[in-house]
mmCIF file of the N, C-alpha and C atoms, coordinates in Angstrom:
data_MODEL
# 
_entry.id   MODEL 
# 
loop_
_atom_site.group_PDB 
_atom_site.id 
_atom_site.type_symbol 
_atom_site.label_atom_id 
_atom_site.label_alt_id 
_atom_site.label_comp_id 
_atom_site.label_asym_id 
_atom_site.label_entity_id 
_atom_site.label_seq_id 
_atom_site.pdbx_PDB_ins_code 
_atom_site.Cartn_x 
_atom_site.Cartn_y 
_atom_site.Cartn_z 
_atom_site.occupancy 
_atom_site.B_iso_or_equiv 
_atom_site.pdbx_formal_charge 
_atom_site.auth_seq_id 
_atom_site.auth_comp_id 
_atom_site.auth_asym_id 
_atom_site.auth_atom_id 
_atom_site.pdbx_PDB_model_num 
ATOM 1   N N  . UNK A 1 1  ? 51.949 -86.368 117.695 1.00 0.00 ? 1  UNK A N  1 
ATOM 2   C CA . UNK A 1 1  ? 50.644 -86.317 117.075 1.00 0.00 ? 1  UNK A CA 1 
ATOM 3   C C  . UNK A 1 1  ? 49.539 -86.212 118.118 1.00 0.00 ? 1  UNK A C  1 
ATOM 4   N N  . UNK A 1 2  ? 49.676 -87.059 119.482 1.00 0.00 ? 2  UNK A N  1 
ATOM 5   C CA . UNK A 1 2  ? 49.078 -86.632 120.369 1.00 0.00 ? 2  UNK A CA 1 
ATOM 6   C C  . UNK A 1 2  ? 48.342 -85.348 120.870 1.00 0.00 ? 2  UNK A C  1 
ATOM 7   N N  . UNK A 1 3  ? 49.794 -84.271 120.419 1.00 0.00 ? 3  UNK A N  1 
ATOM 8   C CA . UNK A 1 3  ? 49.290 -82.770 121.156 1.00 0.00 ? 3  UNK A CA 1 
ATOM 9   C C  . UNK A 1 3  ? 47.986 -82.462 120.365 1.00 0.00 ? 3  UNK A C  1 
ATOM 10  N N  . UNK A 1 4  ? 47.726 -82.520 119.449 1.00 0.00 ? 4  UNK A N  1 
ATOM 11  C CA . UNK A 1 4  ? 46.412 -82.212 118.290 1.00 0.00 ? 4  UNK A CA 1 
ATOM 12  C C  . UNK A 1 4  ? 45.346 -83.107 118.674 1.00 0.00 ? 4  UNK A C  1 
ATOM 13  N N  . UNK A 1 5  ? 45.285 -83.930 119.298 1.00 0.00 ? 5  UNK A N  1 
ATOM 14  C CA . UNK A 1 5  ? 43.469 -83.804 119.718 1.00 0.00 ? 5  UNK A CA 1 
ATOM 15  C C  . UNK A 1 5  ? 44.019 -85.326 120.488 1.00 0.00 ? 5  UNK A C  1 
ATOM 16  N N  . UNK A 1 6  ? 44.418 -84.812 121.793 1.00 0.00 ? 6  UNK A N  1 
ATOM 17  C CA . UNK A 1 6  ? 44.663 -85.355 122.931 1.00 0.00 ? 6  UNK A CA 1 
ATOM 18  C C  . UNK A 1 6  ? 43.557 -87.185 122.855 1.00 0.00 ? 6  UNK A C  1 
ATOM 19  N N  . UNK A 1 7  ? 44.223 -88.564 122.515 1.00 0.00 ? 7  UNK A N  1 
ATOM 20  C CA . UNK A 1 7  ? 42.743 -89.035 122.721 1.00 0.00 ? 7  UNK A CA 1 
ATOM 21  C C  . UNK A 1 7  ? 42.374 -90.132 121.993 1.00 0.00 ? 7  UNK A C  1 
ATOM 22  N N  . UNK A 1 8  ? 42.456 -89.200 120.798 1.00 0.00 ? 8  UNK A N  1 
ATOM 23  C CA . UNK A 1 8  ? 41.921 -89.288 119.456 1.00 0.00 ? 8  UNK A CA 1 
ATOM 24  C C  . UNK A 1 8  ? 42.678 -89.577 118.270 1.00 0.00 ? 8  UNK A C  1 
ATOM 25  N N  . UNK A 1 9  ? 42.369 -90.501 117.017 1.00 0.00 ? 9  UNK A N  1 
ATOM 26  C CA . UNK A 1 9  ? 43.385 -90.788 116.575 1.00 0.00 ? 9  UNK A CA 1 
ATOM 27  C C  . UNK A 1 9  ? 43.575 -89.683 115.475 1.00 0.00 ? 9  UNK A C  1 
ATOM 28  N N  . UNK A 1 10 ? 44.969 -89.332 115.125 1.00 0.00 ? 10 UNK A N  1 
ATOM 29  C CA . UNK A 1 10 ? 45.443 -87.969 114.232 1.00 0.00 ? 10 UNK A CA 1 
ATOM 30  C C  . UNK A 1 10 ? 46.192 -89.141 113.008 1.00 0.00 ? 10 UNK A C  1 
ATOM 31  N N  . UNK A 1 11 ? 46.437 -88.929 111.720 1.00 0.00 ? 11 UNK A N  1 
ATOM 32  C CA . UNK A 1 11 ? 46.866 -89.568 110.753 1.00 0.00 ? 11 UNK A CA 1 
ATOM 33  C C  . UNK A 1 11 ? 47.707 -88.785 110.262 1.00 0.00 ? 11 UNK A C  1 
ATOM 34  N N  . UNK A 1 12 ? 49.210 -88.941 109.629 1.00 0.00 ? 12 UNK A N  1 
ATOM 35  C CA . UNK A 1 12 ? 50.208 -88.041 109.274 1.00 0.00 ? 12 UNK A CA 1 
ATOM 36  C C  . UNK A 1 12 ? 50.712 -88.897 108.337 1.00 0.00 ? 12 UNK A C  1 
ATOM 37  N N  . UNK A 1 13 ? 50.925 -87.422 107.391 1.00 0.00 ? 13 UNK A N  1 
ATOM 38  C CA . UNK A 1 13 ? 51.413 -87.812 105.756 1.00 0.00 ? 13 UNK A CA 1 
ATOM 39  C C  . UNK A 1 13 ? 52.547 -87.260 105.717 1.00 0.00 ? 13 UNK A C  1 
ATOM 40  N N  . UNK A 1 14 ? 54.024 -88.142 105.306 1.00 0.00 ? 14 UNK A N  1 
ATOM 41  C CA . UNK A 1 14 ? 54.803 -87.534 104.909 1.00 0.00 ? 14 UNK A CA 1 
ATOM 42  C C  . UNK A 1 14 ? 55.808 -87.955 103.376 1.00 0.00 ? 14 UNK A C  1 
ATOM 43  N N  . UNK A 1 15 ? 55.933 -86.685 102.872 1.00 0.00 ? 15 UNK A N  1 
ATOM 44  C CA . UNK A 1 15 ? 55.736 -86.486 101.576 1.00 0.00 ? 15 UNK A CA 1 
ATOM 45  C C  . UNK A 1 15 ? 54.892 -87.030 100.510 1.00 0.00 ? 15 UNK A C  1 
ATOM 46  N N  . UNK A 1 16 ? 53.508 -86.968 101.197 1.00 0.00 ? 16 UNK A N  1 
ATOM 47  C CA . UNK A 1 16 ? 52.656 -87.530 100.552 1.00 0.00 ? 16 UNK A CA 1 
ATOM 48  C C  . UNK A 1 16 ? 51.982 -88.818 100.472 1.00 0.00 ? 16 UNK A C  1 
ATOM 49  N N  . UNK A 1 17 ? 52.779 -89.411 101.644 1.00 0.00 ? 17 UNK A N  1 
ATOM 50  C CA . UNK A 1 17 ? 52.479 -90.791 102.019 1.00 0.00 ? 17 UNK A CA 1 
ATOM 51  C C  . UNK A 1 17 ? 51.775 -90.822 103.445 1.00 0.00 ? 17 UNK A C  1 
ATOM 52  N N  . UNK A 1 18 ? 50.920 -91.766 104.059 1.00 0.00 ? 18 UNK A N  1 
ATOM 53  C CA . UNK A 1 18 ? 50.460 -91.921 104.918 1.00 0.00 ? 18 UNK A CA 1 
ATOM 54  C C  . UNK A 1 18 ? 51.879 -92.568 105.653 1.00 0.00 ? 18 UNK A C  1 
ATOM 55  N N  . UNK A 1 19 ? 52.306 -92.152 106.951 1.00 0.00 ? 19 UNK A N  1 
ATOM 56  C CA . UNK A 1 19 ? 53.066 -93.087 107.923 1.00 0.00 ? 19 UNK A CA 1 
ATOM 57  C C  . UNK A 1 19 ? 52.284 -93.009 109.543 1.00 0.00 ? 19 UNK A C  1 
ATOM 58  N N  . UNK A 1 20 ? 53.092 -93.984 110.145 1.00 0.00 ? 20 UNK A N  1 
ATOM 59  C CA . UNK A 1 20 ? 52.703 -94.087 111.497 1.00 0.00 ? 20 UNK A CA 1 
ATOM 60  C C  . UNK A 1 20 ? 53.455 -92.983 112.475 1.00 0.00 ? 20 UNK A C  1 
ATOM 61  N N  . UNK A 1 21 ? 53.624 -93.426 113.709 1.00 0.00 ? 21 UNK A N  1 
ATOM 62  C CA . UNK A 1 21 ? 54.009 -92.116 114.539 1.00 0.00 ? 21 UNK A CA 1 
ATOM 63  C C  . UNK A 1 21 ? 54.879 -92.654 115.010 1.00 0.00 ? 21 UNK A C  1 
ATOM 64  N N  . UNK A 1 22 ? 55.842 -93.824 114.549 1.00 0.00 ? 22 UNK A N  1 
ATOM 65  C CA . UNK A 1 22 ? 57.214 -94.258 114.144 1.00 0.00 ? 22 UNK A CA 1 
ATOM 66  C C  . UNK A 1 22 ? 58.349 -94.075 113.498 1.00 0.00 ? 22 UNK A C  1 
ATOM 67  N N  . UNK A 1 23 ? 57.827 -93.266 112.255 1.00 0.00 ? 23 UNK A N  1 
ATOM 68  C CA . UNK A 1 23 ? 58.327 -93.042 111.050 1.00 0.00 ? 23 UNK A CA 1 
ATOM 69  C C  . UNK A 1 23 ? 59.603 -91.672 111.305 1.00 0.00 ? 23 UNK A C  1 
ATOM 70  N N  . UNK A 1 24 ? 60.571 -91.922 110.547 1.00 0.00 ? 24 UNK A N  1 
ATOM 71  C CA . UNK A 1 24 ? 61.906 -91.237 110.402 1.00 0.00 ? 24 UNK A CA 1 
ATOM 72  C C  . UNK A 1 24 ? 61.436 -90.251 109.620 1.00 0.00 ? 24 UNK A C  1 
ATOM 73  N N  . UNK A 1 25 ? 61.797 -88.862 110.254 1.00 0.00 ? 25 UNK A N  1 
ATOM 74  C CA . UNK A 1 25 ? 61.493 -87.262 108.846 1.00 0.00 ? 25 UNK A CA 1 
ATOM 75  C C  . UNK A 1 25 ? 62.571 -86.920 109.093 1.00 0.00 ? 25 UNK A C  1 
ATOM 76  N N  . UNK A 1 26 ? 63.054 -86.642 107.899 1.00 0.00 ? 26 UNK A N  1 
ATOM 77  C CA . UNK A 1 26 ? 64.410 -85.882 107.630 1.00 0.00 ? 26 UNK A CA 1 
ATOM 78  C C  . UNK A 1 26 ? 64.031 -84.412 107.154 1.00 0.00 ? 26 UNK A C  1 
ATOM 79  N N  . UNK A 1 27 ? 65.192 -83.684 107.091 1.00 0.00 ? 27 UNK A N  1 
ATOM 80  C CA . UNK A 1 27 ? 65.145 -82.195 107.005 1.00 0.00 ? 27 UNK A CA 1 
ATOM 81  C C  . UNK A 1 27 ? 64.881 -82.440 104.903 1.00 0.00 ? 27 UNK A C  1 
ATOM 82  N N  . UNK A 1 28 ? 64.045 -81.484 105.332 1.00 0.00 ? 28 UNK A N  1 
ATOM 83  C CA . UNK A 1 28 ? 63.062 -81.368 103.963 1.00 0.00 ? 28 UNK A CA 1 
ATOM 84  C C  . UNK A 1 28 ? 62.371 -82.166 103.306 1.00 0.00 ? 28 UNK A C  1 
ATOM 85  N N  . UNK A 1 29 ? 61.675 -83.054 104.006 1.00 0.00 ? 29 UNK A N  1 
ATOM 86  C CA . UNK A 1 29 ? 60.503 -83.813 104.103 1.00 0.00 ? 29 UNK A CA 1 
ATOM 87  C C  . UNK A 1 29 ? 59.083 -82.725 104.526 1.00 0.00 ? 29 UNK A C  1 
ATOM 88  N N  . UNK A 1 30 ? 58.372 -82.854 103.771 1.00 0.00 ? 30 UNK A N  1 
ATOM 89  C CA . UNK A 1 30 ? 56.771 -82.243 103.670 1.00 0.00 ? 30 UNK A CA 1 
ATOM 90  C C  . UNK A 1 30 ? 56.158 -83.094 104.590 1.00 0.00 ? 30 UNK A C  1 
ATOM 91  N N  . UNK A 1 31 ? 55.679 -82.235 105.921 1.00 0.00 ? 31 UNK A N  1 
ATOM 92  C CA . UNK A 1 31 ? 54.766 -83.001 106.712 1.00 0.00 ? 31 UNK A CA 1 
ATOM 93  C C  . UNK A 1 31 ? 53.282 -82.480 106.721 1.00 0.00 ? 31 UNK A C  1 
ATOM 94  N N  . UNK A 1 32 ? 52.756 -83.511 106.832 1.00 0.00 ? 32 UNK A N  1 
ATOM 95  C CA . UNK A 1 32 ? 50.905 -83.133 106.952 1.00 0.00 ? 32 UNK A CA 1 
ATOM 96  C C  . UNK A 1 32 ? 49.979 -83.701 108.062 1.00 0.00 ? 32 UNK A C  1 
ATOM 97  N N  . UNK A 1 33 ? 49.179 -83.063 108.876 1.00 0.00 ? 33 UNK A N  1 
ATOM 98  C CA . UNK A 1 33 ? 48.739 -83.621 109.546 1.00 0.00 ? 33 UNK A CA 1 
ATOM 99  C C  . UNK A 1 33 ? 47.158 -83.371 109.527 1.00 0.00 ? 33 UNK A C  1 
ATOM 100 N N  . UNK A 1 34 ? 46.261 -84.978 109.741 1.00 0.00 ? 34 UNK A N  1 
ATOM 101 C CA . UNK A 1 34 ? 45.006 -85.193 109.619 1.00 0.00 ? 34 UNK A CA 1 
ATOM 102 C C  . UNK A 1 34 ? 44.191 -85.246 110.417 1.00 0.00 ? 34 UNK A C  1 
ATOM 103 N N  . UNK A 1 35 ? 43.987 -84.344 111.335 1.00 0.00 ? 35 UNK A N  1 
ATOM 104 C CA . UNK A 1 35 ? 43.075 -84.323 112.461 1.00 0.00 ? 35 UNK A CA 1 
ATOM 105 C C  . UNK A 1 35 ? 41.834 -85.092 112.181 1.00 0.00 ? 35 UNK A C  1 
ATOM 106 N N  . UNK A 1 36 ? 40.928 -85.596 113.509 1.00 0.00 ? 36 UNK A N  1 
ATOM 107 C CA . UNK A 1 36 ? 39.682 -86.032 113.291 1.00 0.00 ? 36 UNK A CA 1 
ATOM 108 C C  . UNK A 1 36 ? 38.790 -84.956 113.029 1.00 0.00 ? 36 UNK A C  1 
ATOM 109 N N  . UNK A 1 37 ? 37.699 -85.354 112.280 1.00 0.00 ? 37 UNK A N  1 
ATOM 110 C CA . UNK A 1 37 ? 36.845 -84.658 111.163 1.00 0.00 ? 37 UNK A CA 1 
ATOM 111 C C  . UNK A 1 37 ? 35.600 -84.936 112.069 1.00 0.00 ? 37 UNK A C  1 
ATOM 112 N N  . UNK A 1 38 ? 34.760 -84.264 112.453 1.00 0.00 ? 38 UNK A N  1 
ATOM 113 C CA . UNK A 1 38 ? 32.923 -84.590 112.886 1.00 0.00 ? 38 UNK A CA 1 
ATOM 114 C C  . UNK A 1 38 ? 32.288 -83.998 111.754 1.00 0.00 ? 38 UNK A C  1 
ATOM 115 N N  . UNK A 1 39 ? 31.386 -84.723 111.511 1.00 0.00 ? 39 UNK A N  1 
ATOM 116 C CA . UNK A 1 39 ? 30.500 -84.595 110.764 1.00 0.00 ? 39 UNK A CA 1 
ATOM 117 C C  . UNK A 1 39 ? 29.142 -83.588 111.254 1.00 0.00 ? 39 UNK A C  1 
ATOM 118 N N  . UNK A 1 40 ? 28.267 -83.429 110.319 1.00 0.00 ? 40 UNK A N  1 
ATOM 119 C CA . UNK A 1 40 ? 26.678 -82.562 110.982 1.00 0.00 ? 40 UNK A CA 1 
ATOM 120 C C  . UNK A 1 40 ? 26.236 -82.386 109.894 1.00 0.00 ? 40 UNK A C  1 
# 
């Protein structure tokens, strides 16, 4: 999750759930990832 904004914290959903950057994905599990957002 690191490589996506070196730093900064990134949030990842899998299958629809929020997990940490601990979490076990198995083959055909839906992953999502939540980069940080700036505002203006």
């Amino acid at each position: 999750m690191a490589a996506f904004a070196p730093g900064r914290r990134v949030r990842a959903a899998c299958n629809q759930r929020f997990i940490g950057p601990d979490a076990a994905i198995e083959a055909g599990d839906e992953i999502a990832f939540f980069p940080p957002v700036t505002g203006g």
